[in-house]
C-alpha positions as CSV (number, residue, x, y, z in Angstrom):
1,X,-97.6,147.5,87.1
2,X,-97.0,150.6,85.1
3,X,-100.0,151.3,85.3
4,X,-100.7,151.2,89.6
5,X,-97.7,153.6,89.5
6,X,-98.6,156.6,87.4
7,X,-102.6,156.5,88.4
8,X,-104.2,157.5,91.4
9,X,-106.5,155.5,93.1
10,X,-109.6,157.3,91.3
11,X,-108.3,156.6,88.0
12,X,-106.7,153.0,89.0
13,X,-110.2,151.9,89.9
14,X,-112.3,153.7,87.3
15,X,-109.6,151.8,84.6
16,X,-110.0,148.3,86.1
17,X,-114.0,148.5,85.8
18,X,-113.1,149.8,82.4
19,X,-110.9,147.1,81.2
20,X,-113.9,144.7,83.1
21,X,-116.5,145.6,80.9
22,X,-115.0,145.4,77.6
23,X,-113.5,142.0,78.3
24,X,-117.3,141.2,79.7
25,X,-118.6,143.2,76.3
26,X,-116.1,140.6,74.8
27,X,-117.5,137.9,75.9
28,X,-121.3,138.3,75.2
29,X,-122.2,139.2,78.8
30,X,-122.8,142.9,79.0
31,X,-126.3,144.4,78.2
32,X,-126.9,147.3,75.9
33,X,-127.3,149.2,79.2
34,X,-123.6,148.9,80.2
35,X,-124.5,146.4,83.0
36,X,-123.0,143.5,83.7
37,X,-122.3,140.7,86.9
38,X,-119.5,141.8,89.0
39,X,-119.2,139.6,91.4
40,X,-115.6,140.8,92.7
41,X,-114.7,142.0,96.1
42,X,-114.2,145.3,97.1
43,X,-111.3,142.9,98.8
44,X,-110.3,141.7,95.6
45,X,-110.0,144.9,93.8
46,X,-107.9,146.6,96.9
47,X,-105.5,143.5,96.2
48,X,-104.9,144.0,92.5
49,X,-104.9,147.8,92.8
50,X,-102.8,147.8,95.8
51,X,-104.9,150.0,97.8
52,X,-106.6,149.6,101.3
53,X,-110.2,147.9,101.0
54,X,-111.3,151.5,102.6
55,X,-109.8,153.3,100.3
56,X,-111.4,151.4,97.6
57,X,-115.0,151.9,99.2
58,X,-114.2,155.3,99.4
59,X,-113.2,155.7,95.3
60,X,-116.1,153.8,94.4
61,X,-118.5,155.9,96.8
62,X,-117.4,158.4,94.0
63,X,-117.5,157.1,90.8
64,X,-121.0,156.6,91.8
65,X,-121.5,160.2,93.3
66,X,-120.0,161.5,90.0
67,X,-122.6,159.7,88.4
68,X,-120.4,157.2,86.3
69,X,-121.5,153.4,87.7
70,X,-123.9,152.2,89.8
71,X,-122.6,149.3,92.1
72,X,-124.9,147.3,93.7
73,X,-125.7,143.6,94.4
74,X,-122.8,142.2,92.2
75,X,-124.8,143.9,89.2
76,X,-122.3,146.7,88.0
77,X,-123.8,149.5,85.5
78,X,-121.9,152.3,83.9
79,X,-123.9,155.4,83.3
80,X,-121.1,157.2,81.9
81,X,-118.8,155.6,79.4
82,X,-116.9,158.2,77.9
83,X,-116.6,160.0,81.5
84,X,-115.5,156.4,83.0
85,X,-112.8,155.6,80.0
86,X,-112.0,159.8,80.7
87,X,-111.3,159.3,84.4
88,X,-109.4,155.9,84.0
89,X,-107.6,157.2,81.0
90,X,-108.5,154.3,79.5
91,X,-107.3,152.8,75.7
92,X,-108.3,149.6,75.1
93,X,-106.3,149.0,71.9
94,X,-103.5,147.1,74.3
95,X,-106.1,144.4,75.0
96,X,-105.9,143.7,71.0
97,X,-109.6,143.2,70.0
98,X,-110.9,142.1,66.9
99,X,-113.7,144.2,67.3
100,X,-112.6,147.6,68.0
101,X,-116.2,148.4,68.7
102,X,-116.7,146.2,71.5
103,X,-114.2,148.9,73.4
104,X,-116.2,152.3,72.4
C-alpha cells in the first residue's frame, strides 16, 4: 500500500512488472532474454495499481516507447533491466530470495 502512494503511475507499473519477473525468474519460467508469459489484464493491473485501465494503456504505451519491455500477445520481454528496476525504483531484497541473483 505504501508503495501505490509514494509512486506515480509510471513507476507503480514499471515496479509491478519488475516484482513479476523476478518471482517468474524464481520460478524457472523466465528465459535468458527477459521474457516471460504474462497473461494479466491490463484490467487486472489497473485493479492492483489502482489506476484507470486507460491510464494503464497509456503507461505501458511508454515503457515500451522508452524502450524498456515489449508487451505483446501475453509474452512480456524486458529490454531494459537496469532502466526498468531504475524507473520502478525497484529492490528486490524485501521479496527475501535465496538467490540474490535471480533479482539482478
Amino acid at each position: 500500500m505504501v508503495s501505490i502512494g509514494r509512486r506515480d503511475a509510471y513507476a507503480r507499473i514499471a515496479h509491478i512488472l519488475c516484482e513479476m519477473l523476478v518471482r517468474m525468474r524464481a520460478v524457472g519460467l523466465v528465459g535468458e532474454d527477459h521474457t516471460c508469459e504474462f497473461p494479466i489484464s491490463q484490467g487486472k493491473i489497473a485493479d492492483a495499481q489502482g489506476l484507470s485501465a486507460v491510464h494503464v494503456n497509456r503507461v505501458l504505451q511508454e515503457l515500451r516507447a522508452d524502450n524498456l519491455i515489449t508487451l505483446k500477445g501475453g509474452i512480456l520481454t524486458v529490454l531494459d533491466w537496469d532502466g526498468l528496476k531504475k524507473a520502478g525504483q525497484f529492490d528486490a531484497t524485501y521479496l527475501h530470495l535465496q538467490n540474490q541473483k535471480l533479482a539482478n
